[in-house]
C-alpha positions as CSV (number, residue, x, y, z in Angstrom):
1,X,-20.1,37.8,46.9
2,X,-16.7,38.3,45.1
3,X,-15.3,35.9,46.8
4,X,-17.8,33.4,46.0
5,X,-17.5,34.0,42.5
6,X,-13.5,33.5,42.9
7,X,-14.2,30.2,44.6
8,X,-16.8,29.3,41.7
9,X,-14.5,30.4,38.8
10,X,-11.7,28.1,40.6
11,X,-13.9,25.1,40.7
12,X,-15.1,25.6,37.1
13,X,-11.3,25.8,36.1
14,X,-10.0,23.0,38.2
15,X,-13.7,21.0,36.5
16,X,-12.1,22.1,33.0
17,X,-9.2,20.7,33.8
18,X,-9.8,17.7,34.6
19,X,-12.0,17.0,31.6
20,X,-9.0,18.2,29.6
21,X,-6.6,15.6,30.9
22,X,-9.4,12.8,31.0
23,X,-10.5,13.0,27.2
24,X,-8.1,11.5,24.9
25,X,-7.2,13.3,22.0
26,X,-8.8,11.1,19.1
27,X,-6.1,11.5,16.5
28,X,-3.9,9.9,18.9
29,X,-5.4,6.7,18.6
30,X,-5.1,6.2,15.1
31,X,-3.0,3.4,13.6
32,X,-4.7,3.7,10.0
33,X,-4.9,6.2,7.4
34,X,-6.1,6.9,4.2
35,X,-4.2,9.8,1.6
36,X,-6.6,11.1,-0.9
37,X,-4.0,13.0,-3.1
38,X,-5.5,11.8,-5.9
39,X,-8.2,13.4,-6.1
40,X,-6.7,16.7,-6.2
41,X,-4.0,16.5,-8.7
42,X,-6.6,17.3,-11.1
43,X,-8.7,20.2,-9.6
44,X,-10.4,21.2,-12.9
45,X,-12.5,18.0,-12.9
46,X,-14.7,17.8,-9.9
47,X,-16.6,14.5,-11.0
48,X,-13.2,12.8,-10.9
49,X,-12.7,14.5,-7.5
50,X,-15.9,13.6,-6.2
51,X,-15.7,9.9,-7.3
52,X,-12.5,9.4,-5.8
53,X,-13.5,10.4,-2.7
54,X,-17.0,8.5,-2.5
55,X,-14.9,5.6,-3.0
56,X,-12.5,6.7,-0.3
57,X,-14.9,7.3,2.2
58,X,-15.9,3.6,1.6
59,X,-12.3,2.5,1.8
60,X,-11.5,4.2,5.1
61,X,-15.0,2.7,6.7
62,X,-13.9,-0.6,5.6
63,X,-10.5,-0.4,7.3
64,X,-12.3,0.9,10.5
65,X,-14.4,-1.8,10.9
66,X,-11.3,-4.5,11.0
67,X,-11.7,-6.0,14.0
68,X,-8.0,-4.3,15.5
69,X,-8.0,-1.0,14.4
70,X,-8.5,1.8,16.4
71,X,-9.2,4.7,14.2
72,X,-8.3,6.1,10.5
73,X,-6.5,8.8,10.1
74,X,-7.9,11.2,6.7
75,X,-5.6,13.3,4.6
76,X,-6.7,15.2,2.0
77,X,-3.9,15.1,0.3
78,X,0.0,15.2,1.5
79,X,2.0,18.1,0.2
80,X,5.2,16.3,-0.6
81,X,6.6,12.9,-0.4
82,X,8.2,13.6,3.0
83,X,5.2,14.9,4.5
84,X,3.6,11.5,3.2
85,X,6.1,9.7,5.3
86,X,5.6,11.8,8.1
87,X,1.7,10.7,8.4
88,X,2.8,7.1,8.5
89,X,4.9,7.7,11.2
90,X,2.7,9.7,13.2
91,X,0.0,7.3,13.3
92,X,-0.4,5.8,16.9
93,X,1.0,2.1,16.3
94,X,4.0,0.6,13.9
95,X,1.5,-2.1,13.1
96,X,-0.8,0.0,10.2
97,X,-2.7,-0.3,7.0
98,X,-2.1,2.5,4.7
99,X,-4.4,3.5,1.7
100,X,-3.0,6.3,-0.8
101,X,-4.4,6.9,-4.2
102,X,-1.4,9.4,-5.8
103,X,-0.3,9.7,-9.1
104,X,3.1,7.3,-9.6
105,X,5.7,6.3,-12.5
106,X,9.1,5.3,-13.1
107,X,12.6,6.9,-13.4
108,X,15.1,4.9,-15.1
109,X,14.7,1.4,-13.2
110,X,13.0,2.9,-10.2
111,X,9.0,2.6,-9.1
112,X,7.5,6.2,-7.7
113,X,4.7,7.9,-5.8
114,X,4.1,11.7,-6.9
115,X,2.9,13.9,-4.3
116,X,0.9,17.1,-4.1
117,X,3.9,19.6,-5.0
118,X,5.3,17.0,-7.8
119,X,7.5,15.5,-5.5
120,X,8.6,11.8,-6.0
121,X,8.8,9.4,-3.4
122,X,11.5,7.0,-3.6
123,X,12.7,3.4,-2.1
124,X,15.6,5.6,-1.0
125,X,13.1,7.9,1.0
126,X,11.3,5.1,2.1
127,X,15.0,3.8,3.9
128,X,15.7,7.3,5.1
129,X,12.9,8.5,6.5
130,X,10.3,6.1,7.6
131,X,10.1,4.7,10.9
132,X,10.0,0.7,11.7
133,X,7.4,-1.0,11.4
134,X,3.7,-1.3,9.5
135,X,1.6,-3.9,8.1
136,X,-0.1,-3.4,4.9
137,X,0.1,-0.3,2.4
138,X,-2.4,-0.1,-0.4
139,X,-0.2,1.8,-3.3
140,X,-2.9,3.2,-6.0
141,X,-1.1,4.4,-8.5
142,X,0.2,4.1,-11.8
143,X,3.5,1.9,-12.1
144,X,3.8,1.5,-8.4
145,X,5.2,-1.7,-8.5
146,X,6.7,-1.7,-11.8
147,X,10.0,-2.1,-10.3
148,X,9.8,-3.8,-7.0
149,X,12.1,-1.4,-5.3
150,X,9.9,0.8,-3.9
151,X,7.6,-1.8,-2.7
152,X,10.9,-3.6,-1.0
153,X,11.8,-0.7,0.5
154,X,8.0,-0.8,2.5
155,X,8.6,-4.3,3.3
156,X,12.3,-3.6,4.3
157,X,11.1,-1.6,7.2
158,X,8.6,-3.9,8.4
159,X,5.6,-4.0,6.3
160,X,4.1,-7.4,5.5
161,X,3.0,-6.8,2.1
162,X,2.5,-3.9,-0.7
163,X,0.1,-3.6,-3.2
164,X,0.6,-2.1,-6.2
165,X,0.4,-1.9,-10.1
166,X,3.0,-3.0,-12.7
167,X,1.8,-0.3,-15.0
168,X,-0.8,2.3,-15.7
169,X,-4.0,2.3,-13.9
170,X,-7.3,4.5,-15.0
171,X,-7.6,6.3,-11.9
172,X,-11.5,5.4,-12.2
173,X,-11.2,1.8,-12.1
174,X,-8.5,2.5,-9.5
175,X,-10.4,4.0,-7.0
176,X,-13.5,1.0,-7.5
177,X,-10.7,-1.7,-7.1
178,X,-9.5,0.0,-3.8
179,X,-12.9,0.2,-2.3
180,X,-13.8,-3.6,-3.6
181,X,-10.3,-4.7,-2.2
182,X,-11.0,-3.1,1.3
183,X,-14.9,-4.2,1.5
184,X,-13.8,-8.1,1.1
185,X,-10.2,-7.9,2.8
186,X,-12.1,-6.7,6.1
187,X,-13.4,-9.9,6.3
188,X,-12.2,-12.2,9.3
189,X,-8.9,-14.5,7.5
190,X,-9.6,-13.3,4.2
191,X,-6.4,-13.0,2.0
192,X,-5.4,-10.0,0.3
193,X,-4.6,-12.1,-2.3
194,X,-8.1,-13.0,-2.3
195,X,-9.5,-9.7,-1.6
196,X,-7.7,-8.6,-5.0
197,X,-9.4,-11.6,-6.8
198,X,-12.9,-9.8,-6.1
199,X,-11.8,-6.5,-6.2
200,X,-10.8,-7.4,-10.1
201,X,-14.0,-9.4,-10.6
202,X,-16.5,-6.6,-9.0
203,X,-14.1,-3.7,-11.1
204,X,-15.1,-6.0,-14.7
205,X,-18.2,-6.8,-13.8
206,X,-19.6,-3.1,-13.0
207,X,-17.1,-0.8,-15.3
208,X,-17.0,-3.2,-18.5
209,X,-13.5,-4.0,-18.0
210,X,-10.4,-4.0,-15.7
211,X,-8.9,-0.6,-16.7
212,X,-5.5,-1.9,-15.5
213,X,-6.0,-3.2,-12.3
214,X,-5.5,-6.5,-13.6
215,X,-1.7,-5.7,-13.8
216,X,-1.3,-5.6,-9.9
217,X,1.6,-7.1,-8.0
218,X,1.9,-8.0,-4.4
219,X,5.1,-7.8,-2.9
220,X,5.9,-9.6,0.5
221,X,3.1,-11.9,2.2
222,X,0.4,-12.7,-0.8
223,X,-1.3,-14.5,2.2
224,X,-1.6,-11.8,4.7
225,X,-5.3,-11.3,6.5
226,X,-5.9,-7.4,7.6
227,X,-8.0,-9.3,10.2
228,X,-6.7,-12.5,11.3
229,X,-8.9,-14.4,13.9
230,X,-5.6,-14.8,16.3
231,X,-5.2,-10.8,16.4
């Protein structure tokens, strides 16, 4: 009898095992993400928190329903501007979109992202630290593309195109616009340059007016298609 419930025990193991080795690890697989730091750089207004994030969760199903993509990866929010970088290169592909609604400004005659500890991020970050490759990166925040450095440095290391604003953004009409952007640019050979046509349209037509996201700028391909019939 104790041996049989060795030999049992064993096969359960070796059963264990197996299923181990022969499910994938989901995260793996991702080659998208969405960064909803955002949304908590103001923690003592949970509407605002609440409505950035409805309008994330529609952003990140738009991106996974592009006819290439494998999975989005979800961040809260990244701590600092290296662990922003860090999530880009630890998705599963060089070929990515990437969606991040942040606070951003300018120093001196320089575009950046601010992160969850304050932290700027830089072109000159951008060069040091992120890997080759990418395809498309959403930047929703204030001024991040008021100086095209930042956005060069994106398409420097291999990113078709960035999106991005020229100055401030209200971080209400922000969020809408990203959704808007991302339900029409998941669209079979639609344009980003298009999708940001309708995101702007959809952004005065439901919130009275464009908040700011009418001084976007696209830096690289204006033509690129997130889902290109020839993927």
């Amino acid at each position: 009898m104790k041996n049989m419930k060795l030999r049992t025990s064993s096969v359960c193991l070796f059963i264990l095992v197996l299923l181990c080795v022969s499910i994938p690890c989901v995260s793996a697989y991702n080659d998208c993400l969405v960064d909803r730091t955002r949304a908590y750089q103001n923690p003592t207004e949970p509407a605002l928190t609440d409505y950035i994030n409805d309008r994330m969760d529609e952003t990140k199903s738009s991106i996974n329903q592009i006819h290439w993509v494998n999975g989005v990866a979800d961040y809260t929010y990244s701590n600092n501007d290296r662990d922003f970088i860090n999530h880009i290169n630890d998705l599963s592909s060089s070929t990515n979109i990437v969606a991040v609604q942040s606070h951003g400004g300018t120093s001196g005659s320089t575009s950046h992202l601010t992160f969850r500890d304050g932290s700027y991020l830089s072109a000159s970050d951008v060069d040091s630290w992120l890997d080759s490759g990418g395809y498309f990166i959403f930047a929703g925040a204030c001024k991040s593309a008021q100086y095209s450095d930042l956005g060069d440095s994106f398409v420097d290391r291999g990113f078709d195109a960035y999106f991005g604003y020229n100055g401030s953004v209200q971080t209400i009409f922000n969020a809408k616009f990203c959704s808007e952007f991302f339900g029409r640019a998941k669209y079979i050979n639609v344009s980003i340059s298009n999708a940001v046509e309708f995101a702007l349209d959809k952004v005065k037509n439901e919130l009275g007016s464009p908040g700011g996201t009418d001084n976007n700028k696209i830096i690289g391909d204006k033509y690129l298609c997130l889902a290109p019939s020839d993927w």
